[in-house]
PyMOL commands that place a pseudoatom at each C-alpha (Angstrom):
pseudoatom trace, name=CA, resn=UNK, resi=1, chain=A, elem=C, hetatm=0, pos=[-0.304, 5.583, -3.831]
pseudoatom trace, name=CA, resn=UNK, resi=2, chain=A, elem=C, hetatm=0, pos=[0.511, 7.120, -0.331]
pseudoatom trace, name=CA, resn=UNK, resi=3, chain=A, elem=C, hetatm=0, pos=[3.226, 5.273, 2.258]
pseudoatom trace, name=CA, resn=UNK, resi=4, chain=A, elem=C, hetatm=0, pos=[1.995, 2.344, 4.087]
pseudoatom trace, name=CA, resn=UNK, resi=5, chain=A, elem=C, hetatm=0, pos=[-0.600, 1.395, 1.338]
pseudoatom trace, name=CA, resn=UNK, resi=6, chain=A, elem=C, hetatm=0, pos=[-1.148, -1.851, -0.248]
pseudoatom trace, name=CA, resn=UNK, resi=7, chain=A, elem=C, hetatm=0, pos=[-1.547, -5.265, 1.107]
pseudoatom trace, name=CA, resn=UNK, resi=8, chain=A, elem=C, hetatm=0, pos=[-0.294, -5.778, 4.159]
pseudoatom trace, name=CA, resn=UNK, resi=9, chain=A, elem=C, hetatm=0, pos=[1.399, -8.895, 4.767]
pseudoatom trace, name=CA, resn=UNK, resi=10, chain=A, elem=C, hetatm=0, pos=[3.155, -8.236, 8.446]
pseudoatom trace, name=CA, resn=UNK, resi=11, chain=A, elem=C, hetatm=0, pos=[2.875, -5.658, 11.200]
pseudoatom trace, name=CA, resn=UNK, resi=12, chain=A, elem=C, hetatm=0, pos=[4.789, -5.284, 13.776]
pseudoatom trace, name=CA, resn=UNK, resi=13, chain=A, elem=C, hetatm=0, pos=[2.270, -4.224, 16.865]
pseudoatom trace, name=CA, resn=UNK, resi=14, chain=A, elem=C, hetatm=0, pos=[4.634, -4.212, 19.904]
pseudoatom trace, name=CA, resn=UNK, resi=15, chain=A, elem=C, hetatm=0, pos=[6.140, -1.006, 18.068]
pseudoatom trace, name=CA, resn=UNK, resi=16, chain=A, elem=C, hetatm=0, pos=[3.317, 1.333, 18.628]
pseudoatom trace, name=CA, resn=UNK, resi=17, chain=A, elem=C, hetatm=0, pos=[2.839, 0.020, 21.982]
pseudoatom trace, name=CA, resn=UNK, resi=18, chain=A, elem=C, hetatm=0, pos=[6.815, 0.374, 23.240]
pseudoatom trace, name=CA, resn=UNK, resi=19, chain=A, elem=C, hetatm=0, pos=[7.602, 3.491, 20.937]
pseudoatom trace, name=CA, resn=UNK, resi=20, chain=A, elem=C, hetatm=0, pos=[6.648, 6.915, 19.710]
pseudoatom trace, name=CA, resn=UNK, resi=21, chain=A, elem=C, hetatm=0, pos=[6.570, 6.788, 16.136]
pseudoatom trace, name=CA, resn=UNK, resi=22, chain=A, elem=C, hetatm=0, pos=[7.732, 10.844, 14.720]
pseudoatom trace, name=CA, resn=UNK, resi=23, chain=A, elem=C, hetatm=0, pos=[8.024, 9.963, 11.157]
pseudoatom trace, name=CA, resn=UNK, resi=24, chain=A, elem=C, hetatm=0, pos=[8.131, 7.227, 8.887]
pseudoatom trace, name=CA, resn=UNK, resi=25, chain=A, elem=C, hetatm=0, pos=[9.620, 6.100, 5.749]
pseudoatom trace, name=CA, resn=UNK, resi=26, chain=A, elem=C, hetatm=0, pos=[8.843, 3.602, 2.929]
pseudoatom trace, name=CA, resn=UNK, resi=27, chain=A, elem=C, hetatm=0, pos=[11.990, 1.168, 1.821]
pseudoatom trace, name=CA, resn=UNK, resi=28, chain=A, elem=C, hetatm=0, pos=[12.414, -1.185, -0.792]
pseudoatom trace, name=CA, resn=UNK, resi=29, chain=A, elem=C, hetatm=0, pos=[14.578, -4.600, 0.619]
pseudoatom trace, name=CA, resn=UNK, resi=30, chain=A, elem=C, hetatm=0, pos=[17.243, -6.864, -1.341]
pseudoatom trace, name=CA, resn=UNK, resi=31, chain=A, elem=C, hetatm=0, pos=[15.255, -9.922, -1.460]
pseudoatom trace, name=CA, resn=UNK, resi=32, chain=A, elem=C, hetatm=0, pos=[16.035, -13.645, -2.523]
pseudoatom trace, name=CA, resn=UNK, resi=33, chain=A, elem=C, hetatm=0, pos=[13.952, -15.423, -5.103]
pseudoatom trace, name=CA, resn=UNK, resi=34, chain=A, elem=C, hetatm=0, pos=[12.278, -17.881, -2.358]
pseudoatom trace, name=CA, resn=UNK, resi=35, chain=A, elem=C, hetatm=0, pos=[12.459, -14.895, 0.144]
pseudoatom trace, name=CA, resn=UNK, resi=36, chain=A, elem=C, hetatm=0, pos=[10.220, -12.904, -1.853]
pseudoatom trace, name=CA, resn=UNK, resi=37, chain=A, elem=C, hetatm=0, pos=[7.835, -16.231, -2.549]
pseudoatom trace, name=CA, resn=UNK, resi=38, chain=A, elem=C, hetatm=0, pos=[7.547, -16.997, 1.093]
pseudoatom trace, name=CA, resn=UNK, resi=39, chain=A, elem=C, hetatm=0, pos=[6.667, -12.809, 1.831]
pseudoatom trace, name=CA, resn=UNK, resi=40, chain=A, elem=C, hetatm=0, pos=[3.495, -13.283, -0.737]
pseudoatom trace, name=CA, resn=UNK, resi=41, chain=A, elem=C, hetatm=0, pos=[2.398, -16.237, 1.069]
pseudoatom trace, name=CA, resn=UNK, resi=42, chain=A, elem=C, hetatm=0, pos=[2.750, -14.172, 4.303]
pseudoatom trace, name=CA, resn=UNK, resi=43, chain=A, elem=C, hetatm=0, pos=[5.093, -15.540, 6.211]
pseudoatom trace, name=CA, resn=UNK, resi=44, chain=A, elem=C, hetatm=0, pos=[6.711, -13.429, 7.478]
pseudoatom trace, name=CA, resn=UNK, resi=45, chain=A, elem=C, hetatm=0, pos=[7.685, -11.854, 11.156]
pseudoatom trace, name=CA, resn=UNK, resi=46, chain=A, elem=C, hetatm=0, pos=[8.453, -8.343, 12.444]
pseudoatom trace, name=CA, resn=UNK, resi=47, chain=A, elem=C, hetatm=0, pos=[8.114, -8.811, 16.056]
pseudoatom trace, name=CA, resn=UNK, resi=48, chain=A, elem=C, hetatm=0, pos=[11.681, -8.959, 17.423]
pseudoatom trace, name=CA, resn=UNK, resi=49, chain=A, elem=C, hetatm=0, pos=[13.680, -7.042, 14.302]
pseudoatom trace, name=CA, resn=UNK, resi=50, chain=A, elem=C, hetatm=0, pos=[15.125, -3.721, 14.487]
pseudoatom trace, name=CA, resn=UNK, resi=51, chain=A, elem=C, hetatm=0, pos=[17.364, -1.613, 11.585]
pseudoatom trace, name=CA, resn=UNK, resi=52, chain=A, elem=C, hetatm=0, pos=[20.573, -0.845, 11.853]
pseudoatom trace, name=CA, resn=UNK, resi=53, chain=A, elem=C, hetatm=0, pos=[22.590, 1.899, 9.997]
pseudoatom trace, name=CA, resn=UNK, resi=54, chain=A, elem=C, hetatm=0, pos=[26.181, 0.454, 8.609]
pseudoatom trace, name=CA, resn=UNK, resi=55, chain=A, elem=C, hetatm=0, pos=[28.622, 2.093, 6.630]
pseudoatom trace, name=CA, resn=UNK, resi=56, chain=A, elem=C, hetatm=0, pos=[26.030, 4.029, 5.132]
pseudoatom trace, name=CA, resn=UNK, resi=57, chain=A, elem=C, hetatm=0, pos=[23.573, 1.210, 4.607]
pseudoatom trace, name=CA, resn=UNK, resi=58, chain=A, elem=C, hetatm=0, pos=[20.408, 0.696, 6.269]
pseudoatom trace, name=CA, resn=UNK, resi=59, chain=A, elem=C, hetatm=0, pos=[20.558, -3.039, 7.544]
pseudoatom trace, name=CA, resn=UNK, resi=60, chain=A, elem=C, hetatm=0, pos=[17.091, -5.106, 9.157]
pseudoatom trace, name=CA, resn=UNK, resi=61, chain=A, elem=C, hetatm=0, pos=[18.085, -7.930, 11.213]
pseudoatom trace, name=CA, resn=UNK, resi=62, chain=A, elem=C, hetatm=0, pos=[15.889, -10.435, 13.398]
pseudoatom trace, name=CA, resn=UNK, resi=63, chain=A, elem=C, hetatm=0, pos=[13.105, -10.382, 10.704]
pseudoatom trace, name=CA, resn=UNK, resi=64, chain=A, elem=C, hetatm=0, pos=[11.830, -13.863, 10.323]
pseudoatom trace, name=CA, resn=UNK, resi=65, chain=A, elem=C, hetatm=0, pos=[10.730, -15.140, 6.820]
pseudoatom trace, name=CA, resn=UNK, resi=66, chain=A, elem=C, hetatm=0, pos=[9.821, -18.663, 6.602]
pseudoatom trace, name=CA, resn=UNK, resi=67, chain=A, elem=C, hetatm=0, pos=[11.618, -21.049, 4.499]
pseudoatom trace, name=CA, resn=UNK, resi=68, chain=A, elem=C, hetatm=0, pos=[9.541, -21.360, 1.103]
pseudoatom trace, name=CA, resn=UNK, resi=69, chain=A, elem=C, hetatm=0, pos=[7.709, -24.723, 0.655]
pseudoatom trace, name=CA, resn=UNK, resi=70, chain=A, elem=C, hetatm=0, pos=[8.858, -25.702, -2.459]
pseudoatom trace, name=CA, resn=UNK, resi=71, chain=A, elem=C, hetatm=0, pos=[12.162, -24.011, -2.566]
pseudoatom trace, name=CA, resn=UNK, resi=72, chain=A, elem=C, hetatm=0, pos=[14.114, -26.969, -2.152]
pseudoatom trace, name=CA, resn=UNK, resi=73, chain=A, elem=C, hetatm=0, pos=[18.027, -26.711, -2.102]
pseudoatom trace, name=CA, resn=UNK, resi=74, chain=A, elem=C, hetatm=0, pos=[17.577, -22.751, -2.986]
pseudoatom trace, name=CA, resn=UNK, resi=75, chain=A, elem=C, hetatm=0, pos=[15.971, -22.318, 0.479]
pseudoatom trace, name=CA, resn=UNK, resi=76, chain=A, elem=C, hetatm=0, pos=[17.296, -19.408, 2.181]
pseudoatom trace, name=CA, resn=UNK, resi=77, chain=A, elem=C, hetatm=0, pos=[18.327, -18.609, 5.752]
pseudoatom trace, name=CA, resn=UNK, resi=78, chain=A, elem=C, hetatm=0, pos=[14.953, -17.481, 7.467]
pseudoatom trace, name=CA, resn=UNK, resi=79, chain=A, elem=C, hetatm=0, pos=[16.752, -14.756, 9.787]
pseudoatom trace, name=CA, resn=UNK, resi=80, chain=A, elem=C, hetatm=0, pos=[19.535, -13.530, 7.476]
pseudoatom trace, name=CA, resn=UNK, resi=81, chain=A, elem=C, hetatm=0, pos=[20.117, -9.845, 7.422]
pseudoatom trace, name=CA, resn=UNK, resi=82, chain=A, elem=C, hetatm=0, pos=[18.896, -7.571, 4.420]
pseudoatom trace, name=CA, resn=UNK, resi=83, chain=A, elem=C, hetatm=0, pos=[19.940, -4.795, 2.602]
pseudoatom trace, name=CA, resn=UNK, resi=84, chain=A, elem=C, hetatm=0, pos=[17.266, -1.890, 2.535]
pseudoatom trace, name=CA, resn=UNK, resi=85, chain=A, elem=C, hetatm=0, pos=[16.441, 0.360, -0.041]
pseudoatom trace, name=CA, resn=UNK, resi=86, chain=A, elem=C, hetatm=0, pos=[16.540, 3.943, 0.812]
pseudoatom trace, name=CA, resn=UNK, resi=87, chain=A, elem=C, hetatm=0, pos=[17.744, 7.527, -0.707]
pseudoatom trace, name=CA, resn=UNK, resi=88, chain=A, elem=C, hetatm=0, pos=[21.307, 8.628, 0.407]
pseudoatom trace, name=CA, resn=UNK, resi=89, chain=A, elem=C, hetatm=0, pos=[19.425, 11.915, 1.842]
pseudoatom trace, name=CA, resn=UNK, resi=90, chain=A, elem=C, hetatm=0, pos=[16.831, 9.629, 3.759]
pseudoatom trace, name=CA, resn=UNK, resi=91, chain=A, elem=C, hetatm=0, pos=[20.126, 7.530, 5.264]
pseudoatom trace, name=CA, resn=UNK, resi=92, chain=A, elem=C, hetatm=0, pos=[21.948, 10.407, 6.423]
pseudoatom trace, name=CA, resn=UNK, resi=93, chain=A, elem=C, hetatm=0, pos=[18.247, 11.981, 7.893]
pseudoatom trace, name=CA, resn=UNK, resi=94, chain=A, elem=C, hetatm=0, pos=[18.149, 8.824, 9.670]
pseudoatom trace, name=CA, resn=UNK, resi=95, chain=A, elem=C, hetatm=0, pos=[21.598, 9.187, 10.478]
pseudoatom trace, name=CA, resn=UNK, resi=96, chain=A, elem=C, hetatm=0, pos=[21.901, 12.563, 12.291]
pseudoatom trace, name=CA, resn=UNK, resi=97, chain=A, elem=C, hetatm=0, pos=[18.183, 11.772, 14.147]
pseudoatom trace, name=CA, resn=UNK, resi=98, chain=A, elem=C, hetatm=0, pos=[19.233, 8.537, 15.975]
pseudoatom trace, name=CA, resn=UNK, resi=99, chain=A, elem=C, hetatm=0, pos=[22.290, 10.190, 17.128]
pseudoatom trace, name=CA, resn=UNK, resi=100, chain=A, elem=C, hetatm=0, pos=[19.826, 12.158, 19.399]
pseudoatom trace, name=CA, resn=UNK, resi=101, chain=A, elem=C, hetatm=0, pos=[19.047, 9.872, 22.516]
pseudoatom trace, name=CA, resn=UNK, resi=102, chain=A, elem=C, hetatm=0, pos=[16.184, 7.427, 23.012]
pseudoatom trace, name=CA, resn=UNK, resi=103, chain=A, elem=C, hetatm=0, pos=[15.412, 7.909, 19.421]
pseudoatom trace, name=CA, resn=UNK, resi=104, chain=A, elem=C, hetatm=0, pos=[15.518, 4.328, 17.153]
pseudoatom trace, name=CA, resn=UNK, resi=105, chain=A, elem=C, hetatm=0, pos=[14.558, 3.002, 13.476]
pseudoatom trace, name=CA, resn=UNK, resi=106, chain=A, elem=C, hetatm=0, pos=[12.118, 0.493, 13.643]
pseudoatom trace, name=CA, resn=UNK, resi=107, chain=A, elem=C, hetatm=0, pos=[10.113, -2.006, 11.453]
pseudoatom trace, name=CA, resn=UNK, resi=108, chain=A, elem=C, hetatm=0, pos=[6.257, -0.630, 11.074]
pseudoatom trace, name=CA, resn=UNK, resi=109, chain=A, elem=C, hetatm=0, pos=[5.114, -3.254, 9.052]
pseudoatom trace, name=CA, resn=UNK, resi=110, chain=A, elem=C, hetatm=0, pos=[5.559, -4.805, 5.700]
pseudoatom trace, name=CA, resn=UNK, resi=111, chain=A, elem=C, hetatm=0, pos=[3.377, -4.953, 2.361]
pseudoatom trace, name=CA, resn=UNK, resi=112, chain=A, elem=C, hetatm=0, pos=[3.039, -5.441, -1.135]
pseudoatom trace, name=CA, resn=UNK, resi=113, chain=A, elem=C, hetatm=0, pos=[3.277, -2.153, -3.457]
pseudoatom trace, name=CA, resn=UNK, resi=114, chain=A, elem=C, hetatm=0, pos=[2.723, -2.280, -7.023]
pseudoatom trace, name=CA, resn=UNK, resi=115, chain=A, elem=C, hetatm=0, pos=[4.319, -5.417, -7.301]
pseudoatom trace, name=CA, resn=UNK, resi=116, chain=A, elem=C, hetatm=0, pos=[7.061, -5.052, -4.753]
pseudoatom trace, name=CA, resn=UNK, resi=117, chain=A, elem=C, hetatm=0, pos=[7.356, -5.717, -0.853]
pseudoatom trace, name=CA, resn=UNK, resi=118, chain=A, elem=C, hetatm=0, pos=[7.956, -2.658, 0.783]
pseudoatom trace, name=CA, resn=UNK, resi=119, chain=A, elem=C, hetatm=0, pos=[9.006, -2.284, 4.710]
pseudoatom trace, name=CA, resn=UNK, resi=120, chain=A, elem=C, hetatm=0, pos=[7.321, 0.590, 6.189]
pseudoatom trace, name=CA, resn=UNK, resi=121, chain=A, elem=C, hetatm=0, pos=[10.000, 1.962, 8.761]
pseudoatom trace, name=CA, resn=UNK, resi=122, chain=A, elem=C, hetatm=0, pos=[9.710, 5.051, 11.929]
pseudoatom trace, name=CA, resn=UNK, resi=123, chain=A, elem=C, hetatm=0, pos=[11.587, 6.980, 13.593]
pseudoatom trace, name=CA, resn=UNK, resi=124, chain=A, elem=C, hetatm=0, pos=[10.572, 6.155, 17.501]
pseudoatom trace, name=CA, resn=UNK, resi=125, chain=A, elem=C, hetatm=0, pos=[11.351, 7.503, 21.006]
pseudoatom trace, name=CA, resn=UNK, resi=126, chain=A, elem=C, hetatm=0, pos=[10.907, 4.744, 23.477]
pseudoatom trace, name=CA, resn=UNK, resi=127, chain=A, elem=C, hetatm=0, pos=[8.241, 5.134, 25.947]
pseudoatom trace, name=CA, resn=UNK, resi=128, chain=A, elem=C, hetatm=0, pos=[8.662, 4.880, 29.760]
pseudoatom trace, name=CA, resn=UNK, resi=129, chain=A, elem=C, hetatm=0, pos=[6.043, 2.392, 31.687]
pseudoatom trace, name=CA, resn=UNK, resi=130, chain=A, elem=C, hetatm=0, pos=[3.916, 5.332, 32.732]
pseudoatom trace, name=CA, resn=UNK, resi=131, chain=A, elem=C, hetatm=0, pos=[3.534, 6.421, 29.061]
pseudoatom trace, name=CA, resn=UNK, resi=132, chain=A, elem=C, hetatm=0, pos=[2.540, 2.858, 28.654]
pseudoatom trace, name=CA, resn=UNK, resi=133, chain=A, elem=C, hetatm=0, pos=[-0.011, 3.060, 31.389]
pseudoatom trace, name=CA, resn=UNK, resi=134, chain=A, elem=C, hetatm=0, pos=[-1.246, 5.632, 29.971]
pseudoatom trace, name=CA, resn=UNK, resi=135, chain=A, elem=C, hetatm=0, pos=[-1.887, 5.185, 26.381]
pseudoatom trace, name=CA, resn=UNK, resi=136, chain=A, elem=C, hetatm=0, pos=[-3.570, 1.752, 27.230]
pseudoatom trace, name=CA, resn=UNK, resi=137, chain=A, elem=C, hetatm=0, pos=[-5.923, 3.737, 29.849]
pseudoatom trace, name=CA, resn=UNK, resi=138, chain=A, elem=C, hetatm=0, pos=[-6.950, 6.154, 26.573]
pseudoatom trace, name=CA, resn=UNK, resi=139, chain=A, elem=C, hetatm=0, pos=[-7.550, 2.982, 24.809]
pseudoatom trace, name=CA, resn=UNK, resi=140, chain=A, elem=C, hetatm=0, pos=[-10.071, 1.714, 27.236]
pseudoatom trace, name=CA, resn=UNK, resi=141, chain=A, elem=C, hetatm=0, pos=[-11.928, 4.837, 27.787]
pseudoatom trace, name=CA, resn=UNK, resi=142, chain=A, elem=C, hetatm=0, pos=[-12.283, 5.041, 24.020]
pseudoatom trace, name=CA, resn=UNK, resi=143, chain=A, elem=C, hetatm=0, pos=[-13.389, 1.118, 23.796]
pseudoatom trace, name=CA, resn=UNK, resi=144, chain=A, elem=C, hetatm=0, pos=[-16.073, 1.985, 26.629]
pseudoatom trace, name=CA, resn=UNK, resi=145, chain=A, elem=C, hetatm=0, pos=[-17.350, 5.441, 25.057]
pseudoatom trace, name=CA, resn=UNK, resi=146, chain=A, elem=C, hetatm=0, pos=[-17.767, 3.184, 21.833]
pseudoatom trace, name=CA, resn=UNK, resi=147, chain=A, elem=C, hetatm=0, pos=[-19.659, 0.743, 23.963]
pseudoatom trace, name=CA, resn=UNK, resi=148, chain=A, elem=C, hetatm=0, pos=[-22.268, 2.593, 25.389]
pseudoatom trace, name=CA, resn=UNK, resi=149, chain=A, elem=C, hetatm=0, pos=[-22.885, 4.328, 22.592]
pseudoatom trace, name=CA, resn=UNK, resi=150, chain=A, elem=C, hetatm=0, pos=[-23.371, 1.473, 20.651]
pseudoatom trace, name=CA, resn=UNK, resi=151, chain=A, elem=C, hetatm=0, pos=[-25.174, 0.228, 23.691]
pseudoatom trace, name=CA, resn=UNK, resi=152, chain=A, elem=C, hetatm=0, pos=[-27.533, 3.678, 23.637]
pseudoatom trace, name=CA, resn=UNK, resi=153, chain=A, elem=C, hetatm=0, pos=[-28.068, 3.128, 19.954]
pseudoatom trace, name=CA, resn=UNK, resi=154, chain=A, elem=C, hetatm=0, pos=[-29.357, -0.119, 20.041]
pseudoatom trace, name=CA, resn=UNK, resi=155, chain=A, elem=C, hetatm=0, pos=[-32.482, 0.283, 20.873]
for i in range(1, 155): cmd.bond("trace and resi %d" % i, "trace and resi %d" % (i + 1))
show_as sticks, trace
zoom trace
């Protein structure tokens, strides 16, 4: 199964708007047992996280799961940081590339893999406002080619 496959259960759609994404990587998380209960019922939130690289650990904080309903006592903290999974080559790859300016780790979106959630993570450059500008003029002109041809094709 390739990277980024299975059901989705969050994205995180601000990213591709404020970054570049270069390259991406699939991580595992350290998950409690309500945690992972409350990801399957999708609720979950990427919009505001980022990842952080600590004493050789990669670290997500700001992602937002929802208490579990019936979790009782055992609840846990919705915005608690957590532990991700990666290869000690990936972490140092990381490592050495957001030592380069402007570059940053970032949450892609998250989804359920053979049984596991899985946090799909890139490597971004942050875009300037006129980058902005003009990826969302491309997107129009592509919306209103798709238009008229559907348009033309109607009939």
């Amino acid at each position: 199964m390739a990277k980024g496959t299975g059901k989705v259960l969050a994205q995180n759609k601000k990213a591709g708007h404020d970054y570049f994404i270069e390259e991406t990587y699939e991580a595992g998380m350290v998950l409690q047992g309500t945690e992972i209960k409350a990801i399957r019922a999708g609720k979950v939130q990427l919009k505001d996280s980022f990842v952080r690289i600590r004493n050789g650990e990669a670290w997500i904080s700001n992602m937002h799961i929802s208490p579990y309903d019936q979790g009782n006592r055992f609840n846990h903290d919705p915005l608690r940081v957590r532990k991700l999974l990666l290869h000690k080559k990936q972490i140092n790859e990381l490592i050495g590339l957001t030592k380069q300016d402007g570059y940053t780790i970032v949450p892609l979106k998250m989804y359920i893999k053979d049984g596991y959630a899985k946090l799909l993570i890139g490597l971004g450059k942050g875009k300037k406002n006129y980058d902005k500008r003009d990826d969302m003029k491309k997107k129009e002109a592509k919306l209103e080619m798709e238009r008229a041809f559907k348009a033309k094709n109607q009939f």
